[in-house]
C-alpha positions in Angstrom: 130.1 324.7 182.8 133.4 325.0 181.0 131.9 323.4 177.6 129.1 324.0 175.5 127.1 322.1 173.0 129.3 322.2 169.5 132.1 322.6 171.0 135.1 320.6 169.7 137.8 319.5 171.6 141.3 317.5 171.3 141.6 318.6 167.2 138.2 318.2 166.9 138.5 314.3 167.3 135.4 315.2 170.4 132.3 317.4 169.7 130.3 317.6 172.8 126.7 317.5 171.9 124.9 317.8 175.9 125.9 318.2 179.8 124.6 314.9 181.1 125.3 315.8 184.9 127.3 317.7 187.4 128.2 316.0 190.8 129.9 318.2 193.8 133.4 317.1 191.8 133.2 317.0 188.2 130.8 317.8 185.2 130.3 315.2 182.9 129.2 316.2 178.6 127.7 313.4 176.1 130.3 313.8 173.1 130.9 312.4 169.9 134.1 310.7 168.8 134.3 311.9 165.3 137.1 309.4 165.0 135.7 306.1 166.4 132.4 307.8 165.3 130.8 306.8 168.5 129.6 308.5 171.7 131.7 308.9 174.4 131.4 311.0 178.0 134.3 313.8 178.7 134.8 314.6 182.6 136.7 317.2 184.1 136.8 318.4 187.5 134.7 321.3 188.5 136.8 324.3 189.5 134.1 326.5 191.1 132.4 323.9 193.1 136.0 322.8 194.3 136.6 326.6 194.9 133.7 326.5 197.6 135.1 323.1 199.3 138.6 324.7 199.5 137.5 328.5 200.7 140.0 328.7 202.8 142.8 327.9 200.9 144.5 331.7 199.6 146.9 329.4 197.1 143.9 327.1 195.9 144.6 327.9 192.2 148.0 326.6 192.3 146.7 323.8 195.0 144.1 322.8 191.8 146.7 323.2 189.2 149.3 321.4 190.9 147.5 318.5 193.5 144.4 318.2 192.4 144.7 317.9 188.5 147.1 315.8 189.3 145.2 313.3 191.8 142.5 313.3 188.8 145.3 312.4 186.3 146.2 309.4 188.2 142.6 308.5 188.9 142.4 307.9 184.9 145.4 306.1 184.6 143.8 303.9 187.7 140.3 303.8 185.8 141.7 303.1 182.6 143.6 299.7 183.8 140.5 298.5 185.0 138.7 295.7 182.9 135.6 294.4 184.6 131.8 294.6 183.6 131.0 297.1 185.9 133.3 299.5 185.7 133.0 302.1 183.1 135.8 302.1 180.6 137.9 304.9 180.8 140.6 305.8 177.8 144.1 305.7 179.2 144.7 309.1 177.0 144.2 312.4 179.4 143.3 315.2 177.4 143.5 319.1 178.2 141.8 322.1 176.9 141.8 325.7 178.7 144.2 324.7 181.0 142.0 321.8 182.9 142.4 318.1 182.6 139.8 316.0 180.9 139.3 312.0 180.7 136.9 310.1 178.3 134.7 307.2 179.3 132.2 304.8 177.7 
């Protein structure tokens, strides 16, 4: 878990309040949007469970830096152009704190 509760991110515009769930790619946190003053959900992919998948790779911290931040960059921009009923809204805006990439949903 790379956040805790309290923790305030993007010039504390987020403060995550919960981990809501963990999936074999990303953790997902239940955040407030001290802005917007709603509730929001932050992503980011999950480095160590990605670690495990890619065991074999000797140059996987540049191959997450580089290709796979990346690929998750471009599945927000993808996300975030999507206006249907049944597909979460995701912000256009990509944030990052420590060094990993972070998107914000609905």
């Amino acid at each position: 878990m790379l956040f805790s509760q309290d923790d305030q991110l993007n010039k504390k515009r987020y403060q995550i309040i919960k981990i809501v769930g963990g999936g074999g790619l990303g953790i997902a946190y239940l955040a407030k949007d001290t802005k917007k003053n709603c509730l929001v959900v932050i992503k980011h992919l999950n480095k160590i469970q990605l670690q495990t998948i890619f065991k074999n790779r000797p140059d996987f911290d540049k191959f997450f830096d580089d290709e796979l931040q990346q690929n998750f960059i471009n599945e927000v921009v993808t996300l975030a152009s999507f206006d249907h009923p049944n597909i979460v809204k995701t912000y256009p805006n990509v944030l990052e704190e420590t060094g990993v990439q972070c998107m914000v949903m609905d």
